[in-house]
N, C-alpha and C positions, 0 to 999 in steps of 0.2 A: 504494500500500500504506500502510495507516493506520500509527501507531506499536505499537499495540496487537494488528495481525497479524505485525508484524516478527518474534518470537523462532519463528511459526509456520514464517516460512519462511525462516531464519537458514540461512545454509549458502550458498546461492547468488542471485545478484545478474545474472548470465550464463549463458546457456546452456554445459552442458557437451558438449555438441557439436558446435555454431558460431560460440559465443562472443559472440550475441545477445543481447543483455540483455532480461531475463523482463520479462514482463508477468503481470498476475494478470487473471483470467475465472473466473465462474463454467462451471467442469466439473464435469459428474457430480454433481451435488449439492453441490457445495464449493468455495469459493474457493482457485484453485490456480493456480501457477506455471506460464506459457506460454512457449514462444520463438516470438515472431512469424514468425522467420524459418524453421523447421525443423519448429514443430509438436509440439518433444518437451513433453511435461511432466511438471512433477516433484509426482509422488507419494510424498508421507511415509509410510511405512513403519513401524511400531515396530519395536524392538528385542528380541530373543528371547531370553530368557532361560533356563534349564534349573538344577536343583539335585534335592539326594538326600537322603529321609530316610533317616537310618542308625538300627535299633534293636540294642539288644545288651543282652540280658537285662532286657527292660521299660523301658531307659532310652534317649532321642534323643539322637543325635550333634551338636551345635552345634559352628560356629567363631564366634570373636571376629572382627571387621573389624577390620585393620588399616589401612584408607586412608577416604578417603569414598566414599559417602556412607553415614552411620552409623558413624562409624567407632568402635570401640570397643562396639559392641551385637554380638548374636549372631544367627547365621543359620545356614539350613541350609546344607553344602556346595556350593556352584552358582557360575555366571558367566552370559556368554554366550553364543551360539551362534554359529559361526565360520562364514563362506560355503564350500560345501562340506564343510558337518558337518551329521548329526542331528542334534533336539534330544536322541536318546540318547546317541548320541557325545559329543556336549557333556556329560551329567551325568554321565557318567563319568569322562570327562579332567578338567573340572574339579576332581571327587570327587576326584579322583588329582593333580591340582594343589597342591590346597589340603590335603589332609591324609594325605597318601600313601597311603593304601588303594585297593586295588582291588575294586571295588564291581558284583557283577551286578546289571541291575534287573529287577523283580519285579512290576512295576505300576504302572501310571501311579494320581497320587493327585488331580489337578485340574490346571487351567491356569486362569490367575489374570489377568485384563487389570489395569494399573496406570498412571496417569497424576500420582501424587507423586511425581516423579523430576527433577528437574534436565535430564539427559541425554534428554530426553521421553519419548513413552507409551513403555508396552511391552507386552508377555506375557510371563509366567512361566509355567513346565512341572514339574511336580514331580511324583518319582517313588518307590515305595521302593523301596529296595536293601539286598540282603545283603554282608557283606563277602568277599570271597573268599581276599583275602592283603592283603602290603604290611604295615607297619609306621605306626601312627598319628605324626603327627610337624605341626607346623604350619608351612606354605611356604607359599608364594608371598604373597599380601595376609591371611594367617590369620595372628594373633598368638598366639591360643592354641584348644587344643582342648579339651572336655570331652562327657561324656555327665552327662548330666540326666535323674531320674527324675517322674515326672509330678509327684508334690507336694514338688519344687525347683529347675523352674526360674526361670530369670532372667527380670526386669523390665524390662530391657534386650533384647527382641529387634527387632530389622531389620525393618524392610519390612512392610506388611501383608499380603503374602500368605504371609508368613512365619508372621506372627501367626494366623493364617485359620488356615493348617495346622494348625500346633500348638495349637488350638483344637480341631480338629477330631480332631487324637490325642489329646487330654487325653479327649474324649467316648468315644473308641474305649476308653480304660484302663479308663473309669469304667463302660461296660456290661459289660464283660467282668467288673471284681470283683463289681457288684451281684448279680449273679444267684448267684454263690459264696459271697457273705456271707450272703446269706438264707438259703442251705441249712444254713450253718454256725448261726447262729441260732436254726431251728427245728428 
């Protein structure tokens, strides 16, 4: 294994089922982790993510980070998805982690693959959500909360598929007034 595939396959050095020490072979298309002895190999995996956008009278739900990575930038409510969880179940318990609202979802809005991360690739799940109870309040890694209306959000947001998003609801705000303002107009 060269230096430069190393952080690819950071994690294991031995087989976790015999105790073998890997070897790397090209499988399936890709240079991957073998146990000579057992045959298992280790397939990388991303990491799954899930998050909610919240609207509430025109304006999106953002929390601040409070840890890294980003920490101090705003994101939608999200984490990530727990072995034996949805990815809905996750954007809810998150939702409800991180800003105590209890949030139904309402539709799924894209899934977003990402490979900026430290912690390696991933996917992101994003969905929107109504709020249904619970009191707004910022826990767990959320340092604070606000809603934001399209011509005042932050500069500061998290993650590109964050950015993506809310790109993509700034466009949604902006067809829905256009067509109202004409009318008002003429």
């Amino acid at each position: 294994m060269t230096e430069s595939e190393a952080p690819k396959f950071r994690g294991y050095q031995y087989c976790p089922i015999c105790a073998t020490p890997l070897t790397v072979k090209s499988l399936f298309g890709r240079e991957r982790q073998q146990c000579p002895e057992c045959d298992w190999i280790h397939f990388i995996d991303p990491k799954v993510g899930a998050g909610v956008l919240i609207e509430k009278k025109g304006q999106v739900l953002l929390a601040r980070r409070g840890m890294a990575p980003s920490r101090g930038d705003w994101h939608f409510p999200s984490g990530f998805v727990d072995a034996e969880e949805s990815p809905e179940e996750a954007a809810i318990r998150e939702c409800k982690e991180e800003t105590g609202l209890d949030v139904h979802l309402v539709e799924l809005i894209d899934v977003f693959h990402y490979t900026a991360d430290f912690r390696g690739e991933g996917v992101f799940i994003l969905y929107r959500g109504e709020i249904t109870g619970g009191t707004p309040k910022a826990m767990d890694d959320v340092t604070e909360l606000a809603f934001f209306a399209p011509d005042d959000l932050p500069q500061n947001i998290a993650f590109r598929s964050n950015q993506m998003a809310l790109q993509r609801w700034l466009r949604e705000k902006l067809s829905k007034q256009l067509p109202g303002q004409a009318n008002q107009a003429g």
